[in-house]
C-alpha positions in Angstrom: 80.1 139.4 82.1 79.5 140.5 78.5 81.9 140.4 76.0 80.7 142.6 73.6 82.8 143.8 71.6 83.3 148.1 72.0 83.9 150.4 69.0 87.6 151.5 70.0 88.9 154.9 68.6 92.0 155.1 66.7 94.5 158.3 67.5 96.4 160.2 64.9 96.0 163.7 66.0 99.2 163.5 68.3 102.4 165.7 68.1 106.2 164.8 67.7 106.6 166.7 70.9 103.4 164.4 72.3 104.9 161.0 71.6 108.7 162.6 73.1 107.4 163.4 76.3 105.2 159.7 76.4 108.7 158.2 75.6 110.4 160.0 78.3 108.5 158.7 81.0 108.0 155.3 79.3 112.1 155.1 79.0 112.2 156.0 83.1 109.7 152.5 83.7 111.6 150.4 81.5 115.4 151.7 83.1 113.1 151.4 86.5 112.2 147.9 85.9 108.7 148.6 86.3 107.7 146.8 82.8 106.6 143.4 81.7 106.0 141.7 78.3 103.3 139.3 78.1 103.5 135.8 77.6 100.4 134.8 78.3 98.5 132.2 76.4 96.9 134.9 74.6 99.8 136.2 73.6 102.0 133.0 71.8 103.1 135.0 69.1 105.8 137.5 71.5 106.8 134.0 73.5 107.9 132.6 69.9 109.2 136.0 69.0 111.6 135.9 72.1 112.4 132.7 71.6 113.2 132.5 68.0 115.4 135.8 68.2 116.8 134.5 72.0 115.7 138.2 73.3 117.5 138.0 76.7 116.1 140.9 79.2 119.3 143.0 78.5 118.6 142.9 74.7 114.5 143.6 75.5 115.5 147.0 77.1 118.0 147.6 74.5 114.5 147.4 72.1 112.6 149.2 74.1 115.2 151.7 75.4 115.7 152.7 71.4 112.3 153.4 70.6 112.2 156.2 69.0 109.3 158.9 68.2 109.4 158.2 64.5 108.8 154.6 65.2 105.1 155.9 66.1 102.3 154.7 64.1 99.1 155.4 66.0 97.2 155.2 69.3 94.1 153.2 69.9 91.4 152.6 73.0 91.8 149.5 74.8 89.3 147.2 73.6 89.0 145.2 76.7 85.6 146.9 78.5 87.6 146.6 81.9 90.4 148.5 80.6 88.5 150.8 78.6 89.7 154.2 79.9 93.0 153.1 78.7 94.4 154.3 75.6 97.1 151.8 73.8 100.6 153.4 72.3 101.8 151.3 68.7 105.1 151.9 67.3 106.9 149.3 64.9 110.9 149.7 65.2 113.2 148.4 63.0 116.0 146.3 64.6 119.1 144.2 63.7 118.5 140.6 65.2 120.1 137.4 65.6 118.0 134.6 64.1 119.9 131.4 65.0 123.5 133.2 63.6 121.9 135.1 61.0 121.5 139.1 61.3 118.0 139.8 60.1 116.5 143.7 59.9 113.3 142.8 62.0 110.4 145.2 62.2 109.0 144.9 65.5 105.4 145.8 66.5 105.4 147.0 70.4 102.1 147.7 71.3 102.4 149.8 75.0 100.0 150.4 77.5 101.2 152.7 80.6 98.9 152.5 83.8 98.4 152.4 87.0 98.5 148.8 88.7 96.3 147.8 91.7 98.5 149.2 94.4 98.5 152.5 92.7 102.0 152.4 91.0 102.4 153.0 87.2 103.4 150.1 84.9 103.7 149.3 81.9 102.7 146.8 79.9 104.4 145.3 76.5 101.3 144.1 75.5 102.7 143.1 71.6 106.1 142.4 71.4 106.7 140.8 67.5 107.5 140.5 64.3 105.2 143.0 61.8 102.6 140.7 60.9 100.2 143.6 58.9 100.9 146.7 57.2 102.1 149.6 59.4 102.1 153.3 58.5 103.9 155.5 60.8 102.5 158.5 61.7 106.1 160.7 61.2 107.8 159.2 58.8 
């Protein structure tokens, strides 16, 4: 297996009305429970993210219910050849947090990919879940 890596294609050219009707559906998974964040070993930095702010499930779909279209920056390919027909959904959201009894305003980079899992069901996957690490622009704001 090769692990070349692809040329992936970054997404701009979407709509207000686009990115509303991908958060509609993406609001029925989450209230569905069909969602997961990793917390893989590739992914450290959204296990130290939940941890650090004690993000408890109900507070996770509290994030993820309040996304809003604004919070849209831009989509990209997946850049893992297996899942290349998929195309990833970033928005950074602003959110008040509790850092051990202090209130910080946190941006939080969610990076989203909605698909279909094995058995045929849609799912999706939180797959960034953090603080802002880079520069963001957002694509409506």
């Amino acid at each position: 297996m090769g692990n070349t890596k692809r040329e992936t294609k970054k997404y701009t050219d979407l709509t207000p009305d686009d990115i509303k009707a991908y958060l509609s559906k993406f609001r029925k998974f989450i209230l569905d429970g069909k969602y997961s964040i990793a917390q893989n070993e590739n992914r450290q930095e959204n296990i130290d993210f939940i941890e650090d702010y004690k993000i408890d499930t109900k507070k996770e779909k509290e994030i993820l219910l309040g996304i809003q279209y604004d919070d849209f920056c831009y989509a990209v390919d997946n850049d893992n050849e297996e899942f290349s027909h998929e195309i990833l959904y970033i928005f950074c959201k602003c959110q008040e947090l509790d850092y051990w009894g202090t209130l910080e305003n946190v941006d939080i980079y969610i990076k989203i990919n909605m698909t279909q899992i094995r058995n045929g069901d849609d799912f999706v996957f939180i797959v960034s879940f953090h603080k802002r690490n880079k520069p963001i622009e957002y694509l409506f704001k």
